[in-house]
PyMOL commands that place a pseudoatom at each C-alpha (Angstrom):
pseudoatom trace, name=CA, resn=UNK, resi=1, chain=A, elem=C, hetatm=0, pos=[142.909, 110.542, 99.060]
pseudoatom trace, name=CA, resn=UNK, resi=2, chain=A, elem=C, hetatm=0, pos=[139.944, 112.072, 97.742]
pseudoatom trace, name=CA, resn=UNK, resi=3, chain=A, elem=C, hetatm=0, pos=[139.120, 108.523, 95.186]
pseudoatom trace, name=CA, resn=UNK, resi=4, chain=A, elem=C, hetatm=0, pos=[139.855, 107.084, 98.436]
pseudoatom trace, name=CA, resn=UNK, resi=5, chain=A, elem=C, hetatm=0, pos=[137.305, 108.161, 100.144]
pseudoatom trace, name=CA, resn=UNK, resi=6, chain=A, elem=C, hetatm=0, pos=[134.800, 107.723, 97.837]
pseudoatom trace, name=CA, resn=UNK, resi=7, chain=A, elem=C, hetatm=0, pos=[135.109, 103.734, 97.362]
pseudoatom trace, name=CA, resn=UNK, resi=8, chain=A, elem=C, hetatm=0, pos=[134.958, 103.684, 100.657]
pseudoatom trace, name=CA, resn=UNK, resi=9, chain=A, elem=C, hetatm=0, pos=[130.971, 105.112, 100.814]
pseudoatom trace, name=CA, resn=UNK, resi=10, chain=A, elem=C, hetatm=0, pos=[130.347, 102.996, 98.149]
pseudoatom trace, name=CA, resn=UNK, resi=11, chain=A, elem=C, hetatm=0, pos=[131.524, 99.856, 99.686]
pseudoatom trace, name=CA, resn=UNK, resi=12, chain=A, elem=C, hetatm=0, pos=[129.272, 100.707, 102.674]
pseudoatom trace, name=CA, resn=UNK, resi=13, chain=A, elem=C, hetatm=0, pos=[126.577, 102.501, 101.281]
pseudoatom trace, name=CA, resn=UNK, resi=14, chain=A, elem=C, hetatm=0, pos=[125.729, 100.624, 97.453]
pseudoatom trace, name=CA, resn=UNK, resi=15, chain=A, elem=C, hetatm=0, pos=[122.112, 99.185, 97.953]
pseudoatom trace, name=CA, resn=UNK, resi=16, chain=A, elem=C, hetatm=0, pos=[123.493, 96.226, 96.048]
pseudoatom trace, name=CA, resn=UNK, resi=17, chain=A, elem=C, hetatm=0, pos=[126.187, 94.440, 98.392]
pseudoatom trace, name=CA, resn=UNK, resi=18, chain=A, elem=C, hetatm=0, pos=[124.802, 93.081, 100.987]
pseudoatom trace, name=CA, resn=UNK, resi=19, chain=A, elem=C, hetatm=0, pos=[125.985, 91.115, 104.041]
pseudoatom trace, name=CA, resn=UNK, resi=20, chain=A, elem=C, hetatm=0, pos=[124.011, 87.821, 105.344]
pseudoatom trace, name=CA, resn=UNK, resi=21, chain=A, elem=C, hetatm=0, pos=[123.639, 85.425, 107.787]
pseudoatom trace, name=CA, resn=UNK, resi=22, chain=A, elem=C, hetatm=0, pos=[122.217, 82.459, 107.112]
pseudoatom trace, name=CA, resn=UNK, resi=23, chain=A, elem=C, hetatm=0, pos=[121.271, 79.592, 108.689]
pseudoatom trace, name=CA, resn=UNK, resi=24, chain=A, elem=C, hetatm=0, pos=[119.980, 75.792, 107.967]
pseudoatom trace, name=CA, resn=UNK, resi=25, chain=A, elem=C, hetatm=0, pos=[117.303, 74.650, 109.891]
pseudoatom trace, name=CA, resn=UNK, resi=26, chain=A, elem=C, hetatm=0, pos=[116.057, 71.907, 107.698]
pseudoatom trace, name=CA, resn=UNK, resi=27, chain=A, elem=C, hetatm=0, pos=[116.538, 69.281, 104.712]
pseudoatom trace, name=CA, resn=UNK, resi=28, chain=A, elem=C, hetatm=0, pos=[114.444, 67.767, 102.984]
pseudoatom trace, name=CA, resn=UNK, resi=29, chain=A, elem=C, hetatm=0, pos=[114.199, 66.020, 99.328]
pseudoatom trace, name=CA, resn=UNK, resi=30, chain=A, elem=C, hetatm=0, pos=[114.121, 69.031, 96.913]
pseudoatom trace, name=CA, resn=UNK, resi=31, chain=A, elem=C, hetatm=0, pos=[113.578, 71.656, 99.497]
pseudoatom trace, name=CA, resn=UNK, resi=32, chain=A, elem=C, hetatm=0, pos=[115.195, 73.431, 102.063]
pseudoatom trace, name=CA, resn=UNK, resi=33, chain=A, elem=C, hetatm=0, pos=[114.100, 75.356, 105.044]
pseudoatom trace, name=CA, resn=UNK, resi=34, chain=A, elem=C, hetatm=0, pos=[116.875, 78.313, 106.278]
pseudoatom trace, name=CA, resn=UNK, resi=35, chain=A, elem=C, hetatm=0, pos=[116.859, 81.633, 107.970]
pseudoatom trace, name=CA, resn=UNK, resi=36, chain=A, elem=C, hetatm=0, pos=[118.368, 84.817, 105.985]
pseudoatom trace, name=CA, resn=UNK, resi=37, chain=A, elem=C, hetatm=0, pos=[119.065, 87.506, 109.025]
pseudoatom trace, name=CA, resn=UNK, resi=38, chain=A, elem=C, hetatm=0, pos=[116.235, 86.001, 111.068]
pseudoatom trace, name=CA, resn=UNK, resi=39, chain=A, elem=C, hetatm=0, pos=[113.691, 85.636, 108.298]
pseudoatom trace, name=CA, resn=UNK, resi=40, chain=A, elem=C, hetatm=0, pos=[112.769, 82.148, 107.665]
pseudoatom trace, name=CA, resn=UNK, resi=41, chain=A, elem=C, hetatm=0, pos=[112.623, 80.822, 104.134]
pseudoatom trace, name=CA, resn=UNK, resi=42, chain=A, elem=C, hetatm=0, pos=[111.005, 77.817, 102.408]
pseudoatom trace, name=CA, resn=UNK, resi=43, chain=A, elem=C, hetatm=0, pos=[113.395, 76.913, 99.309]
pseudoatom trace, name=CA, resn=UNK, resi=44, chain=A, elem=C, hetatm=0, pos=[112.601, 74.999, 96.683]
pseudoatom trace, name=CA, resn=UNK, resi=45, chain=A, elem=C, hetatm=0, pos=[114.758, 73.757, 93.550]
pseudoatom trace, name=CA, resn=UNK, resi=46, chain=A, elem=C, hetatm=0, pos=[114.948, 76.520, 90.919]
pseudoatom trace, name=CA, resn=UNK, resi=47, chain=A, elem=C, hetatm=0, pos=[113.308, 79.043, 93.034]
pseudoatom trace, name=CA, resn=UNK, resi=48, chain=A, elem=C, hetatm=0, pos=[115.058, 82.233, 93.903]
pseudoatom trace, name=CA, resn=UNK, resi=49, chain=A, elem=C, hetatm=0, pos=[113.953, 83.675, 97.673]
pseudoatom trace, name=CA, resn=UNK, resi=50, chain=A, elem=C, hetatm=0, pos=[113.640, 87.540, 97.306]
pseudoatom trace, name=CA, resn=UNK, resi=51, chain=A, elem=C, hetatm=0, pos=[117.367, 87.792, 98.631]
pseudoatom trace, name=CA, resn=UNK, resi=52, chain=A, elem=C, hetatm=0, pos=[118.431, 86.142, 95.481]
pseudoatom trace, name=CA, resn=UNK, resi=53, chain=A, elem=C, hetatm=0, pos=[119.332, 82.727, 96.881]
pseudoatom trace, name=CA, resn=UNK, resi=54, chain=A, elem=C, hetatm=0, pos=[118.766, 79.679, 94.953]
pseudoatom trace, name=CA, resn=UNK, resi=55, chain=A, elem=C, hetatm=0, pos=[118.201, 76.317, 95.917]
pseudoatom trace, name=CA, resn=UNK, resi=56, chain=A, elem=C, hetatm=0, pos=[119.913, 73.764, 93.156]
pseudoatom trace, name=CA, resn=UNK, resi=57, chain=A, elem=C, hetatm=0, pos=[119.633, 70.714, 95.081]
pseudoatom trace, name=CA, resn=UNK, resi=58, chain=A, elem=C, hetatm=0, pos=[118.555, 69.103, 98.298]
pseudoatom trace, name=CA, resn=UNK, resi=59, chain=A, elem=C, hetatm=0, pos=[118.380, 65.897, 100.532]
pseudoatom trace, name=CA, resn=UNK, resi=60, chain=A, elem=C, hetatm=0, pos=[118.078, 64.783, 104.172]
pseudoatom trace, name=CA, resn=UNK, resi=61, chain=A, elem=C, hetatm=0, pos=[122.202, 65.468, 104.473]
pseudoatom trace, name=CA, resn=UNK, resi=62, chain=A, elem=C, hetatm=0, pos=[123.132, 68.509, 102.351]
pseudoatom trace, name=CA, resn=UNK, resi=63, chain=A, elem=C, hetatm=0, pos=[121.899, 71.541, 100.388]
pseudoatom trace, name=CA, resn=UNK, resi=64, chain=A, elem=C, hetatm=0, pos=[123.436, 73.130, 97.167]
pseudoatom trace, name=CA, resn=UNK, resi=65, chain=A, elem=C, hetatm=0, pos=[122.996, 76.719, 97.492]
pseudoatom trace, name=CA, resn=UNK, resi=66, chain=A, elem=C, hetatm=0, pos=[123.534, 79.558, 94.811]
pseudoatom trace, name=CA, resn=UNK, resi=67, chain=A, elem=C, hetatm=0, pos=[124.391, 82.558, 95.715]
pseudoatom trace, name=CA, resn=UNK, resi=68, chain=A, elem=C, hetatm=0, pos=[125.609, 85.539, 93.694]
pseudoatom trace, name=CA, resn=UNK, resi=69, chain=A, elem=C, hetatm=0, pos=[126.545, 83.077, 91.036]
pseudoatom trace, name=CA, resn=UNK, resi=70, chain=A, elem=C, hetatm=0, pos=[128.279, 80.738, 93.371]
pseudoatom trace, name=CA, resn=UNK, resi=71, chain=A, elem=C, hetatm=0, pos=[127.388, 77.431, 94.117]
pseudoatom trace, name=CA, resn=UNK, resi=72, chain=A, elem=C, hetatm=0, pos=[128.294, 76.010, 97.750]
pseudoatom trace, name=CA, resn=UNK, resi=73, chain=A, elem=C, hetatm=0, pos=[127.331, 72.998, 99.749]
pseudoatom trace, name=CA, resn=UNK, resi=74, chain=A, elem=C, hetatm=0, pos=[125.640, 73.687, 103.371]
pseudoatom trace, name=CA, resn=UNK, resi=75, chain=A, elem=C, hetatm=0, pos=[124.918, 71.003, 106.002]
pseudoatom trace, name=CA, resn=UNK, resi=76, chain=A, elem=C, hetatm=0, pos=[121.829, 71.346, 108.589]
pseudoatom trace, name=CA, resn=UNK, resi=77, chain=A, elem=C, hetatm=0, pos=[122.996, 73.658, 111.358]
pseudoatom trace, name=CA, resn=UNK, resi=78, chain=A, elem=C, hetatm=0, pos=[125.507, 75.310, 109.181]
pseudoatom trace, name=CA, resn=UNK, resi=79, chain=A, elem=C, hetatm=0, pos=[125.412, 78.770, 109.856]
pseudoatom trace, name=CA, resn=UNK, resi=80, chain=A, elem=C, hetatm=0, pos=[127.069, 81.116, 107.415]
pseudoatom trace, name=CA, resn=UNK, resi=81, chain=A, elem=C, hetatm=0, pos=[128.114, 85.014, 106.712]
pseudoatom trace, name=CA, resn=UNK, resi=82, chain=A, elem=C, hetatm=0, pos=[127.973, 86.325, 103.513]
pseudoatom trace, name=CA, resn=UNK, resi=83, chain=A, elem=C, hetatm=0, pos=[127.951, 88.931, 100.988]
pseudoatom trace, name=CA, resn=UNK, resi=84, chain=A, elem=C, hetatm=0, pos=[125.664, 88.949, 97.298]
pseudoatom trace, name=CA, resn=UNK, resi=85, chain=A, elem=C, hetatm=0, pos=[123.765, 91.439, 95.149]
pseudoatom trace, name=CA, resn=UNK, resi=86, chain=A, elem=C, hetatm=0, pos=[120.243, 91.484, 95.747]
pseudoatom trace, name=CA, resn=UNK, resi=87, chain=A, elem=C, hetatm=0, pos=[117.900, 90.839, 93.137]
pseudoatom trace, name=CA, resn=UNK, resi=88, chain=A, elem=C, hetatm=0, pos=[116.253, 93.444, 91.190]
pseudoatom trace, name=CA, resn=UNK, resi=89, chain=A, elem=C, hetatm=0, pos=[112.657, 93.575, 91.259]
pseudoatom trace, name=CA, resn=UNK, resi=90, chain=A, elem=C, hetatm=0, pos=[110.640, 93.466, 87.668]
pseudoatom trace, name=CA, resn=UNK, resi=91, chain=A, elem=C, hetatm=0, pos=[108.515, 95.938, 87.261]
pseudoatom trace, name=CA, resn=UNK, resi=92, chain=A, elem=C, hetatm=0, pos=[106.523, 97.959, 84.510]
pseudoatom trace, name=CA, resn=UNK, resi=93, chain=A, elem=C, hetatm=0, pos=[105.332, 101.279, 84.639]
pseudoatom trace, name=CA, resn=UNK, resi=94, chain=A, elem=C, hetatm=0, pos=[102.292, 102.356, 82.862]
pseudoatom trace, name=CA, resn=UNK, resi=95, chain=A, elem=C, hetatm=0, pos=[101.455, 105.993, 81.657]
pseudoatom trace, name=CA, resn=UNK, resi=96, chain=A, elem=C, hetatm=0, pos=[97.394, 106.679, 81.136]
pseudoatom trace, name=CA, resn=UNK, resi=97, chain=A, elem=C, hetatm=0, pos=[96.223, 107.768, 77.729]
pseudoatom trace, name=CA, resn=UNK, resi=98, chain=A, elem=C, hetatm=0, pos=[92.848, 109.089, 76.552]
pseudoatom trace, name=CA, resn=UNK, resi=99, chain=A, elem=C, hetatm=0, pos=[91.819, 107.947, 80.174]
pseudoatom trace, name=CA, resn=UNK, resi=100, chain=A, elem=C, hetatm=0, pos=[92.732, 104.245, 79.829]
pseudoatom trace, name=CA, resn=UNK, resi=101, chain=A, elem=C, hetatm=0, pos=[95.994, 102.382, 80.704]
pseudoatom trace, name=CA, resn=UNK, resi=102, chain=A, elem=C, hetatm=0, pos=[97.415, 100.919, 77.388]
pseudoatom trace, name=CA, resn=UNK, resi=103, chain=A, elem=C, hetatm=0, pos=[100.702, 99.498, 76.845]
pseudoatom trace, name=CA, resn=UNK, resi=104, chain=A, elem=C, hetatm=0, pos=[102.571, 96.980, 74.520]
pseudoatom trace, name=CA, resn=UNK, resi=105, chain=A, elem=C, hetatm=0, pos=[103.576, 93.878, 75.545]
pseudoatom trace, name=CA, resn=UNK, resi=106, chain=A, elem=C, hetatm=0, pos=[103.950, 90.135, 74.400]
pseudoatom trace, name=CA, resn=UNK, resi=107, chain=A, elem=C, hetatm=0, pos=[102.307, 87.176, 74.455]
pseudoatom trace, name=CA, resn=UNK, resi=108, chain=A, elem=C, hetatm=0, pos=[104.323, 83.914, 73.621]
pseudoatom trace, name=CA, resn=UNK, resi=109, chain=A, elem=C, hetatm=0, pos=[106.798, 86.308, 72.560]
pseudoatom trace, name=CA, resn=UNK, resi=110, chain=A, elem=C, hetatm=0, pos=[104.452, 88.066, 69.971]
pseudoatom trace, name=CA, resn=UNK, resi=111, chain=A, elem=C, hetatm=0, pos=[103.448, 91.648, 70.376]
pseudoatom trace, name=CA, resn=UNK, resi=112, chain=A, elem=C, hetatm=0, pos=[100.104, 92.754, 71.394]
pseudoatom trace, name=CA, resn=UNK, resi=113, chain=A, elem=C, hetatm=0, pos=[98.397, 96.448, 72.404]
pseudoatom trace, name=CA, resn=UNK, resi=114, chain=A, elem=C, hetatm=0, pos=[97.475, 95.748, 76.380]
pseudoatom trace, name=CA, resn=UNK, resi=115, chain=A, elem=C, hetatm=0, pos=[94.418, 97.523, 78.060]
pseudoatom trace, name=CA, resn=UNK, resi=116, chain=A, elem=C, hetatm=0, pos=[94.541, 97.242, 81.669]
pseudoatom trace, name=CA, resn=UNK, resi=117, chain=A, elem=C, hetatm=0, pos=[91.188, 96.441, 82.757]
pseudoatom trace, name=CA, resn=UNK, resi=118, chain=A, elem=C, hetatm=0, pos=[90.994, 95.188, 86.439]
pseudoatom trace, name=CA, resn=UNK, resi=119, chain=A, elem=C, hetatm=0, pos=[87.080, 93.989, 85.924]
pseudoatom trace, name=CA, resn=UNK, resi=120, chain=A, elem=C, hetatm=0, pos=[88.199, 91.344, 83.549]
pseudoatom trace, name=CA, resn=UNK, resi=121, chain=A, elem=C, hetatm=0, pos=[88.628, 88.056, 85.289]
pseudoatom trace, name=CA, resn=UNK, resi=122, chain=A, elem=C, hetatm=0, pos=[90.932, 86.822, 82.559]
pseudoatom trace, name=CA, resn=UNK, resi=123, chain=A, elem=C, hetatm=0, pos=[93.285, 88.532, 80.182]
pseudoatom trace, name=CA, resn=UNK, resi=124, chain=A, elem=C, hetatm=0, pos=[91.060, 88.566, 77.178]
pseudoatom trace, name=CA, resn=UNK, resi=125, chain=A, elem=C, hetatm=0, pos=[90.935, 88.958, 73.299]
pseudoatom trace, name=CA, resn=UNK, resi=126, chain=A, elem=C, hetatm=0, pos=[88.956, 88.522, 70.832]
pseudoatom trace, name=CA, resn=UNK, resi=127, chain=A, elem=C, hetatm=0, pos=[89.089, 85.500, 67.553]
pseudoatom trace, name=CA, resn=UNK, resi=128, chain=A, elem=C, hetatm=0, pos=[91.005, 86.941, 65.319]
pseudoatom trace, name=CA, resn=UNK, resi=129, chain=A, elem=C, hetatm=0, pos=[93.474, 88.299, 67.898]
pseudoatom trace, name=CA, resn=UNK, resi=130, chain=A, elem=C, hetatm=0, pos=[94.069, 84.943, 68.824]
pseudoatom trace, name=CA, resn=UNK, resi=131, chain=A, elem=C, hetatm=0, pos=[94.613, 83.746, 65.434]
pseudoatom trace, name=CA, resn=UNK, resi=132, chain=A, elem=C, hetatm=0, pos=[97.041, 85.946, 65.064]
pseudoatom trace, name=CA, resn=UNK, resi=133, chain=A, elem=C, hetatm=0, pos=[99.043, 85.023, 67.878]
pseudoatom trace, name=CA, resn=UNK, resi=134, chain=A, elem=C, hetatm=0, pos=[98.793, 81.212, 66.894]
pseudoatom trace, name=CA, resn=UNK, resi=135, chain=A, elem=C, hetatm=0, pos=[96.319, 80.179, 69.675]
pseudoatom trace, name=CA, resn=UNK, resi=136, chain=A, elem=C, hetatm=0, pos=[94.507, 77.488, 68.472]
pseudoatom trace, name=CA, resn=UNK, resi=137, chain=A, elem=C, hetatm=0, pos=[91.531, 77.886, 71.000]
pseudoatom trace, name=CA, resn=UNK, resi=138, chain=A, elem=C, hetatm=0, pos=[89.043, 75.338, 69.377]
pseudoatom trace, name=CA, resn=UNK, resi=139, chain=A, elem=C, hetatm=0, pos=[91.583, 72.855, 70.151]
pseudoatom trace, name=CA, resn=UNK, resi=140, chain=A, elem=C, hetatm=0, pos=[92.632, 73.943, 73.347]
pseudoatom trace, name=CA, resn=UNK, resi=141, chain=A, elem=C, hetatm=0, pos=[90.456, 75.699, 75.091]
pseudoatom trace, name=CA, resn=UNK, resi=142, chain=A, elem=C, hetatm=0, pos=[87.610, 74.865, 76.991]
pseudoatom trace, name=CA, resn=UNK, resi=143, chain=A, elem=C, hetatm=0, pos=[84.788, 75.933, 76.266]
pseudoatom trace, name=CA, resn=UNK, resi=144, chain=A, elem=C, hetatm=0, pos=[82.012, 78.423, 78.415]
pseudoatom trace, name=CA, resn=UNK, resi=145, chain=A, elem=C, hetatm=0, pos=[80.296, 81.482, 78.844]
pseudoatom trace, name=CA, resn=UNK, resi=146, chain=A, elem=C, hetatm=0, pos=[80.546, 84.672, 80.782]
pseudoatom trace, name=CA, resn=UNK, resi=147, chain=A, elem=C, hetatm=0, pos=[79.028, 87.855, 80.973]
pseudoatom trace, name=CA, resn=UNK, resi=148, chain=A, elem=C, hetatm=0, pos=[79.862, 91.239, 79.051]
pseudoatom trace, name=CA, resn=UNK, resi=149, chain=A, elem=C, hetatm=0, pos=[78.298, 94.923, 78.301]
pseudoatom trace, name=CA, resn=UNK, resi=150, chain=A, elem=C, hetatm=0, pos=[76.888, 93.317, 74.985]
pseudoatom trace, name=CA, resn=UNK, resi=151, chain=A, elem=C, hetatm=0, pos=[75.363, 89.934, 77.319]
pseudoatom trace, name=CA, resn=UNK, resi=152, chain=A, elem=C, hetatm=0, pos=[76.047, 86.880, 78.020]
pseudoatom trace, name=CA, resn=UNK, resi=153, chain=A, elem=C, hetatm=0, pos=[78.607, 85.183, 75.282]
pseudoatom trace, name=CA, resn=UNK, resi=154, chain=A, elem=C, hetatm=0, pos=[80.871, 81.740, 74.658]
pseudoatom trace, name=CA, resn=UNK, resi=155, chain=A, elem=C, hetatm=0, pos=[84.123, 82.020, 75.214]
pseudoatom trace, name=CA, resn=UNK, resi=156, chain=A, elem=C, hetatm=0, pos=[87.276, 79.512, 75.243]
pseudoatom trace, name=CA, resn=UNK, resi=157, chain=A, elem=C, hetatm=0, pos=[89.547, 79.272, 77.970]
pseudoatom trace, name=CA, resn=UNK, resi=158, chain=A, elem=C, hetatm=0, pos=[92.999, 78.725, 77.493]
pseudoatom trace, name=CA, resn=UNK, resi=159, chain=A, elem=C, hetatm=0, pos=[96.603, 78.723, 79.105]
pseudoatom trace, name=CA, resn=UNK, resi=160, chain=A, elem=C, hetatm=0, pos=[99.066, 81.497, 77.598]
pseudoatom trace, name=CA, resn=UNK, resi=161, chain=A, elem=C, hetatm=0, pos=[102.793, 79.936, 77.937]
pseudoatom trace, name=CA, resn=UNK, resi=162, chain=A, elem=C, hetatm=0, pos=[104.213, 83.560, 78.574]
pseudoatom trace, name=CA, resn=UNK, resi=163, chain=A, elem=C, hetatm=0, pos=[102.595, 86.955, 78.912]
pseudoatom trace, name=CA, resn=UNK, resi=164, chain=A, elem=C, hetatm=0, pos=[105.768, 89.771, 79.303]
pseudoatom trace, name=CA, resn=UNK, resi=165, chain=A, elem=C, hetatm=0, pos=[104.348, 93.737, 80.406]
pseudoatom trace, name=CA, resn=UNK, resi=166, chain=A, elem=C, hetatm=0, pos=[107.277, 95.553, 81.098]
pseudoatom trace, name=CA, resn=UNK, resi=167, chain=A, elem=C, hetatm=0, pos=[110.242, 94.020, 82.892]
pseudoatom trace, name=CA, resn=UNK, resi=168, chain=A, elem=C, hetatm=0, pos=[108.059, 91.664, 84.299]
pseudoatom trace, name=CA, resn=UNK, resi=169, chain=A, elem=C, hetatm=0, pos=[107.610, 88.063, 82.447]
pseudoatom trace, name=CA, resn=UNK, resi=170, chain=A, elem=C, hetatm=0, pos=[104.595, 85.296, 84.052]
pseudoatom trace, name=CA, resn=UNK, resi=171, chain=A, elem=C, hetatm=0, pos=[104.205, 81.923, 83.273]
pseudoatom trace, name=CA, resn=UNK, resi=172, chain=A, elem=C, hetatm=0, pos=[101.188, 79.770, 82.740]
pseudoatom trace, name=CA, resn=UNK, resi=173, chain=A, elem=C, hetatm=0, pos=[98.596, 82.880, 82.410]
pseudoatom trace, name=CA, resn=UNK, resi=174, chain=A, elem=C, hetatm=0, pos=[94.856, 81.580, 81.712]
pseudoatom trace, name=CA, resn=UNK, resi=175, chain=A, elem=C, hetatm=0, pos=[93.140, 83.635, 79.008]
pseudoatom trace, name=CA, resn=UNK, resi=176, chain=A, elem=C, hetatm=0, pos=[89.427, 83.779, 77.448]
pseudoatom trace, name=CA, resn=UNK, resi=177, chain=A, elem=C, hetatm=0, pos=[88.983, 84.058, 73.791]
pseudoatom trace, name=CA, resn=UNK, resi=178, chain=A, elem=C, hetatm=0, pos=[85.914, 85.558, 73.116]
pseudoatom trace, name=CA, resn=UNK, resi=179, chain=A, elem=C, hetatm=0, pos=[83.911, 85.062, 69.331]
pseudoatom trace, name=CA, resn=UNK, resi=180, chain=A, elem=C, hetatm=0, pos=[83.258, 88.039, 67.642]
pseudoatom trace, name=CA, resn=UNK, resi=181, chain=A, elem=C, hetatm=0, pos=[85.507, 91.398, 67.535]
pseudoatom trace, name=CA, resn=UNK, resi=182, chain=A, elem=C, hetatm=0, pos=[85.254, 92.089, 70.559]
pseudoatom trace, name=CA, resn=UNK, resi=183, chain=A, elem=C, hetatm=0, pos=[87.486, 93.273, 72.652]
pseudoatom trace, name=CA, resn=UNK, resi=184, chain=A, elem=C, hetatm=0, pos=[88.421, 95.825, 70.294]
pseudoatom trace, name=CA, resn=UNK, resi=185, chain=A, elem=C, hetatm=0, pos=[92.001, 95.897, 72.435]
pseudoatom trace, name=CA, resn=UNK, resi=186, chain=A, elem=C, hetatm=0, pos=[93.469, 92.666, 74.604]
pseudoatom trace, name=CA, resn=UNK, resi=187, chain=A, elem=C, hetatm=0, pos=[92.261, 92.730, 77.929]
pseudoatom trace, name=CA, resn=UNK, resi=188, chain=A, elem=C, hetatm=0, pos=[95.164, 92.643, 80.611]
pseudoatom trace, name=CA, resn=UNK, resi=189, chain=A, elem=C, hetatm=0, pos=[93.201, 91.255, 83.201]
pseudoatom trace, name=CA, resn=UNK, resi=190, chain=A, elem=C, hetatm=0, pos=[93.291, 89.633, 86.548]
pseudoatom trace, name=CA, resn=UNK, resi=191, chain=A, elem=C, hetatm=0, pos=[94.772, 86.462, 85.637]
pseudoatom trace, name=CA, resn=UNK, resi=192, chain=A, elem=C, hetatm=0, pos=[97.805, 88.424, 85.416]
pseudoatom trace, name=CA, resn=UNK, resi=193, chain=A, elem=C, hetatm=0, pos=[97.179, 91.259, 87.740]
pseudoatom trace, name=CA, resn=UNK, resi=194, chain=A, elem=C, hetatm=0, pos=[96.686, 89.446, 90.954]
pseudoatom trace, name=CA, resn=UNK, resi=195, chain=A, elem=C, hetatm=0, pos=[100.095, 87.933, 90.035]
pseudoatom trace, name=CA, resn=UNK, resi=196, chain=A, elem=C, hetatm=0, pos=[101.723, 91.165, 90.447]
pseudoatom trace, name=CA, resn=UNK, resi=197, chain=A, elem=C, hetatm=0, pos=[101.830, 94.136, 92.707]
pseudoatom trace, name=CA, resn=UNK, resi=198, chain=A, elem=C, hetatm=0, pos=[99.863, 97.331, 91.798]
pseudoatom trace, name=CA, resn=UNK, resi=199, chain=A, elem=C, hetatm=0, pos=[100.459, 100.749, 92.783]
pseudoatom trace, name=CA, resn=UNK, resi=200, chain=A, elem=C, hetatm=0, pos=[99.789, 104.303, 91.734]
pseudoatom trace, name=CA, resn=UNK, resi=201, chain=A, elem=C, hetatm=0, pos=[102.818, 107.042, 91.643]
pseudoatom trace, name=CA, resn=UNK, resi=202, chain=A, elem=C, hetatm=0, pos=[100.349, 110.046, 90.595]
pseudoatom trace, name=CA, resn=UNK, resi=203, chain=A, elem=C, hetatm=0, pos=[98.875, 108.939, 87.115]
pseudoatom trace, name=CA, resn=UNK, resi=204, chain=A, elem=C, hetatm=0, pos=[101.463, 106.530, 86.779]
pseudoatom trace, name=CA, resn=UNK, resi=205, chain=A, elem=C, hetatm=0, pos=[100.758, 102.431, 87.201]
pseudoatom trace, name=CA, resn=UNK, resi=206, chain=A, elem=C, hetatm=0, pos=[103.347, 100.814, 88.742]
pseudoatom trace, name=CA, resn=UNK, resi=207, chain=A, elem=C, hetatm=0, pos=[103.506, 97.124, 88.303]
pseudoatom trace, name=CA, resn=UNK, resi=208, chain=A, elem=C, hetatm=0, pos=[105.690, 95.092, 90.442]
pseudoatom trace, name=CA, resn=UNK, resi=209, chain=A, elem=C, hetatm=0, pos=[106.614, 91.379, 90.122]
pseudoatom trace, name=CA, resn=UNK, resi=210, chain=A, elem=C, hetatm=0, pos=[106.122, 89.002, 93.232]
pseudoatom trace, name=CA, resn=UNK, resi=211, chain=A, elem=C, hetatm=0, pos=[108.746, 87.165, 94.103]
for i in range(1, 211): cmd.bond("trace and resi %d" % i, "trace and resi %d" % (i + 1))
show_as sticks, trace
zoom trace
């Protein structure tokens, strides 16, 4: 009675299973406009909505839906309960050391010593860092300037494939390469930071990825 009872509270009460209603209100060619419990959502092909519903496919007639692993066809109008486990939210915590927020975390799948630095426009690094990592900025990048502590210097932009901090992965990241040694440490800098949500739990830095 007693093992009963408990699967019982954790049918109701996990934060995992959750019940839905949705609703189609519109088709179009690779997207799909629907309601999840009253809150309208714009899907588009490959893109999860922060419920955890993915859109596979989509035309004027039907949509292809995944949910919880399940794929299932839904006409405009259809309106549908359900259950699925929501997604988890990425995230990355960050614990201060000698006064600065450093962590490890990967660029193109190589590992690299982070500083977060929320004055840099860019996540930055330095030559030979980027050497290292396989960036082949003369080629790539484009070439400007910007200002620093030590003045105004060249630097090469250029687009990171993958940057990973934490649970939390981004795509597409633009980077500056700076000539010289400097930054002693790579920069984790606004490029990826406004991509993400910030907060502070007492010295701790919370990142948290947007869905």
């Amino acid at each position: 009675m007693k093992k009963t009872f408990t699967l019982i509270i954790l049918l109701f009460f996990s934060p995992l299973l959750l019940a839905q209603d949705i609703v189609v209100l519109g088709l179009f060619k690779s997207r799909a406009i629907v309601t999840v419990d009253g809150t309208q959502r714009t899907l588009k092909i490959g893109k999860a909505s922060p419920e955890g519903i993915m859109l596979i496919s989509a035309d004027s007639d039907v949509a292809i839906l995944e949910i919880d692993g399940k794929q299932e066809a839904f006409k405009l109008g259809r309106h549908v309960g359900t259950s699925f486990k929501k997604k988890n939210q990425a995230t990355a915590k960050i614990m201060p050391q000698r006064g600065m927020y450093l962590t490890t975390g990967f660029i193109n799948g190589q590992s690299v010593n982070f500083l977060v630095d929320t004055g840099a426009t860019w996540i930055a690094m330095n030559a030979n860092q980027a050497r290292s990592l396989g960036i082949n900025f003369r080629y790539s990048g484009k070439r400007s300037r910007v200002s620093t502590a030590n003045g105004v210097v060249p630097v090469y932009r250029v687009m990171l494939d993958k940057v990973r901090v934490g649970e939390i992965e981004l795509t597409n990241v633009e980077a500056g390469v700076l000539e010289g040694n400097s930054p002693s440490e790579v920069l984790l800098g606004n490029s990826f930071l406004n991509r993400v949500e910030m907060q502070r739990q007492g010295q701790v830095m919370l990142l948290k990825q947007k869905f």
